[in-house]
C-alpha positions in Angstrom: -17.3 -41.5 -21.6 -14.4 -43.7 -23.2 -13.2 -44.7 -20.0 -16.2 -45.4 -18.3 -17.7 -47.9 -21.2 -14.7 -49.6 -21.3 -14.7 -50.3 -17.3 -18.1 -51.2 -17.5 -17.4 -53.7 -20.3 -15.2 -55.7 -17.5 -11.9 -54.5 -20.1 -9.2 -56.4 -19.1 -6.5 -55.1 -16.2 -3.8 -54.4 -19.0 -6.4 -52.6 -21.2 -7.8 -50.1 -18.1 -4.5 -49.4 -17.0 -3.5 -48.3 -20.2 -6.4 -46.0 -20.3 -5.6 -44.4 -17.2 -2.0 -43.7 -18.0 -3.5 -42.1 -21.4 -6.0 -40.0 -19.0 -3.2 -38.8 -16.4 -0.8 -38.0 -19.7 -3.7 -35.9 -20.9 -4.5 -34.5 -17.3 -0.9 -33.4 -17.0 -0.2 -32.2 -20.6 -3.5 -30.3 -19.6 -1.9 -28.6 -16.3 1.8 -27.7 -18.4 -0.4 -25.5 -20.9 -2.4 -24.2 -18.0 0.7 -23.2 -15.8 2.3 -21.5 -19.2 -1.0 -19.6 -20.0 -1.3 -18.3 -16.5 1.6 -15.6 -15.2 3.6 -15.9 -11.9 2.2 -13.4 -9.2 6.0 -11.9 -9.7 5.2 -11.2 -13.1 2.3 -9.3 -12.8 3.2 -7.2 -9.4 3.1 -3.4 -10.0 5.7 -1.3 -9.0 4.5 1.7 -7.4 7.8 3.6 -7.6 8.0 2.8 -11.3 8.8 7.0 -11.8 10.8 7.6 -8.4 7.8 9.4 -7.2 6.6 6.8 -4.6 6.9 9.2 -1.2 8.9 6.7 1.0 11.9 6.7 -2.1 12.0 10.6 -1.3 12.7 10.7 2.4 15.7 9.7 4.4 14.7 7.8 7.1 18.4 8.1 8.6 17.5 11.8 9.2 14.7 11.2 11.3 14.6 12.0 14.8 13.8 8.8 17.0 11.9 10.6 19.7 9.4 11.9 17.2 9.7 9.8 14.5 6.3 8.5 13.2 5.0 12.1 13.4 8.3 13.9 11.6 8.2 10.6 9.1 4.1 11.1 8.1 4.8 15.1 7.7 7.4 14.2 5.4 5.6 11.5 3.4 2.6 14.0 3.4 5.1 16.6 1.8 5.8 14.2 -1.1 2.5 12.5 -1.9 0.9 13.4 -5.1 -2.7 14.8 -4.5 -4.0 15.5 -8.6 -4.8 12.7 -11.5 -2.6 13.8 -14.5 -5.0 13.1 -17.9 -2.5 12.7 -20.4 -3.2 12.7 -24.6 -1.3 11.2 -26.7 -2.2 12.4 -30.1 -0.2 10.8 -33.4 0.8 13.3 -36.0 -1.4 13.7 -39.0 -0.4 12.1 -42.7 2.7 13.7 -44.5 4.3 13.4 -47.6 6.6 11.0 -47.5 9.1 11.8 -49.8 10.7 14.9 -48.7 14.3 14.9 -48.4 14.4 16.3 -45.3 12.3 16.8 -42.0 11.3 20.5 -43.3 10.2 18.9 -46.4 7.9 16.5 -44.8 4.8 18.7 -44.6 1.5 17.5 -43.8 -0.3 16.6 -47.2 -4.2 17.6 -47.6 -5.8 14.6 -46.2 -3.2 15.0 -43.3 -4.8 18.7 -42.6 -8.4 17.3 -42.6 -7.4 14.6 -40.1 -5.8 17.7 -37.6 -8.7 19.5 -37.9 -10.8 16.2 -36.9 -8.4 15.7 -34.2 -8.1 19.5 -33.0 -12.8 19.5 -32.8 -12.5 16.0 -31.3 -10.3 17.1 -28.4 -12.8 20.3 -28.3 -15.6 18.3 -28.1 -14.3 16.4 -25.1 -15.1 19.6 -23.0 -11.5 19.4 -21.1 -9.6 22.3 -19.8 -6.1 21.1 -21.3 -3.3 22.5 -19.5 -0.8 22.3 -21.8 0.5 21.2 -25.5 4.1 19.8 -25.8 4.9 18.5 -28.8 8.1 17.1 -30.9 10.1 19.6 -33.1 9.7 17.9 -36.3 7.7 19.8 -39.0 5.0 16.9 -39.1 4.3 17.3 -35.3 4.2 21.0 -35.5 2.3 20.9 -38.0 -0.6 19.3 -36.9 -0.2 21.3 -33.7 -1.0 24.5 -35.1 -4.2 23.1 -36.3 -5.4 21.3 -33.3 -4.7 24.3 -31.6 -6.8 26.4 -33.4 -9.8 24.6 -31.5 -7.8 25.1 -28.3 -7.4 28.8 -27.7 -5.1 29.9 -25.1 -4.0 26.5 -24.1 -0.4 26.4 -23.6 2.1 24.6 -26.2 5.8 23.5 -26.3 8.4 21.6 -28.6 10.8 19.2 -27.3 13.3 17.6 -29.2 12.7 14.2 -26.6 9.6 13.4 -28.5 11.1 13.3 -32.0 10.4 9.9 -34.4 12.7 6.7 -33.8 13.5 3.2 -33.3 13.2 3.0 -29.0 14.0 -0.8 -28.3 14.6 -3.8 -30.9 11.2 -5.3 -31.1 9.7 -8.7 -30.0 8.9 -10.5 -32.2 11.7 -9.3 -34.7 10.8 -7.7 -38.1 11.4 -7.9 -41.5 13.2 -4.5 -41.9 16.7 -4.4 -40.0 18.1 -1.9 -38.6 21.0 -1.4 -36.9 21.9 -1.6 -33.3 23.3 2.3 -32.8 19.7 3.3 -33.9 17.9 1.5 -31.5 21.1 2.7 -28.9 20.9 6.3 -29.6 17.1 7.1 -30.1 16.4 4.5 -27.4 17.9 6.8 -24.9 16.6 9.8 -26.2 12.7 8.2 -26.1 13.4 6.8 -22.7 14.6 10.1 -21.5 10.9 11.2 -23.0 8.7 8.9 -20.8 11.0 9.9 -17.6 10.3 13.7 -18.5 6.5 13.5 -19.6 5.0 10.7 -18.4 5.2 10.7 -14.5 2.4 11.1 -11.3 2.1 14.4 -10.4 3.7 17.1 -8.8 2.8 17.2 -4.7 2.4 20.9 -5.9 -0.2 20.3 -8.2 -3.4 20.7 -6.1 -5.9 20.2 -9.5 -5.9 17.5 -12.1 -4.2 18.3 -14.8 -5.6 17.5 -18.7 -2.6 17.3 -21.2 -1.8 16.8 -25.1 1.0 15.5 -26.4 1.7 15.2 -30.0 4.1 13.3 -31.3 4.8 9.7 -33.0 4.0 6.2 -33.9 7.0 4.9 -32.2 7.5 6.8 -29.0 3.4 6.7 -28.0 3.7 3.2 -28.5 6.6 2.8 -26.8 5.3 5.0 -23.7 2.1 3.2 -23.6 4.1 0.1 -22.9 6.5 1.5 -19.8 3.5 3.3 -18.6 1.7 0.2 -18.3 4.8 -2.0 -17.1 4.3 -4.6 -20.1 7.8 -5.1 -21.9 8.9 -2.2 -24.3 10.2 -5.0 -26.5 6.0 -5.2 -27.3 5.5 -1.7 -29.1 5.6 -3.1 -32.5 2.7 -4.7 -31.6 0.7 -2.0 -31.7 -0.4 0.2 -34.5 -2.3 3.9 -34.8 -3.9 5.8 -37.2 -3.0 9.7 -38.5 -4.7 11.6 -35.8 -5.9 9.4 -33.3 -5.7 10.0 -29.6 -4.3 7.7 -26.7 -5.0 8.4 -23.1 -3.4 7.6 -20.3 -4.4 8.5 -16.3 -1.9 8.6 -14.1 -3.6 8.5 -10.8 -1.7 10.0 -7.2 -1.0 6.1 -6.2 0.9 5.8 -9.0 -1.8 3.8 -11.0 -1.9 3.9 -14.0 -4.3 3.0 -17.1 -5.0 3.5 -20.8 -9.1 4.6 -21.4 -7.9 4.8 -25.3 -5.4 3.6 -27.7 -5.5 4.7 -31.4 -8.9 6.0 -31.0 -9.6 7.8 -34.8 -13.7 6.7 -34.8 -14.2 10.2 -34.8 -13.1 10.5 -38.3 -15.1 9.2 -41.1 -13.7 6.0 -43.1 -12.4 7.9 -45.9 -10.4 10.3 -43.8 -8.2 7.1 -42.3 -4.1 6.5 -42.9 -1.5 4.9 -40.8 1.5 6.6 -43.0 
């Protein structure tokens, strides 16, 4: 509106040539903000063999026979490709008491048996048939197990050390509280080593979909969550859950994958809510 008063007024040359070198600084100050806002195509490409499970990374095409290749090669992708959705639960631990000395002295605390039991008739309630429990070997974890599977009779359950609490990747943006590198190089391994056992397309075995808990941590669901999804693991600090709630991922035979829930804990009343 500026611009077009002042052209109308018969402005002098100087005067709307300086406007319109104001206007195209603007335009193009507009575009830079635009282009950083907006990610490269390569940035936002999925990889489909993000868990070595694509079907053409499992054959050897310098094995097949050149007469009847296309049909030997299709037999042989056939053999690999996924048919079932894996439905995987990622349930936090409930509250503890935070000053026990050691692991076995880190038991859940009252409120943190309430929130297992919310948990364990939420998962219920669902009306899944789960598969299978894993969940990580410290007391906290198993703790909260046992309750939730109180609701789940007969379901299958499993500890694994892989899915124990700890410092993954150095976060981005930093934090306040350091810690040093050999954490982040020794548990990072270990909760890396986690995602590449449990979280994964399934089995070409598997004919049905599958419907699976897993109970562990703050740090290692968030941390999954974020190499499940391809974002950068440096961005699971960013995150934060509740005592009891449930994340979901679906892992479909394409190798899709997407999050229906992260941190869900609306189930539990407001009084019945902790984060430590």
């Amino acid at each position: 509106m500026f611009l077009r008063k002042a052209l109308l007024a018969g402005g002098s040359a100087a005067a709307t040539a300086a406007i319109l070198a104001a206007v195209a600084i603007g335009k193009n100050e507009e575009k830079s903000v635009r282009d950083t806002l907006t990610p490269s195509a390569t940035s936002v490409k999925w990889d489909y063999n993000w868990d070595r499970r694509e079907p053409k990374s499992l054959v050897n095409f310098s094995k097949i026979n050149g007469e009847t290749g296309e049909e030997e090669l299709n037999a042989k992708l056939t053999k690999h490709k996924a048919k079932a959705t894996r439905h995987i639960f990622l349930i936090r631990h409930s509250q503890y008491k935070l000053d026990g000395k050691t692991d076995i002295d880190r038991i859940l605390t009252p409120l943190g048996r309430e929130q297992a039991e919310l948990t364990g008739q939420r998962l219920a309630s669902l009306g899944w048939k789960y598969t299978h429990i894993i969940h990580s070997s410290m007391t906290r974890a198993k703790e909260t197990t046992e309750i939730i599977c109180k609701y789940l009779p007969g379901v299958k359950k499993t500890s694994s050390d892989l899915l124990r609490e700890g410092a993954p990747i150095r976060p981005e943006p930093p934090v306040c509280h350091w810690k040093p590198d050999v954490e982040y190089y020794e548990d990072g391994a270990r909760i890396e080593a986690a995602f590449r056992n449990f979280i994964h397309r399934a089995d070409p075995k598997q004919e049905e979909d599958s419907y699976e808990i897993i109970v562990c941590h703050a740090n290692v669901i968030r941390y999954l969550v974020c190499r499940a999804l391809q974002l950068p693991p440096e961005a699971w600090l960013r995150m934060s859950l509740n005592n009891g709630s449930i994340s979901y991922l679906v892992i479909r035979p394409t190798g899709n994958v997407s999050l229906r829930m992260l941190g869900d804990s609306g189930f539990m009343p407001p009084d019945k809510l902790s984060r430590t």
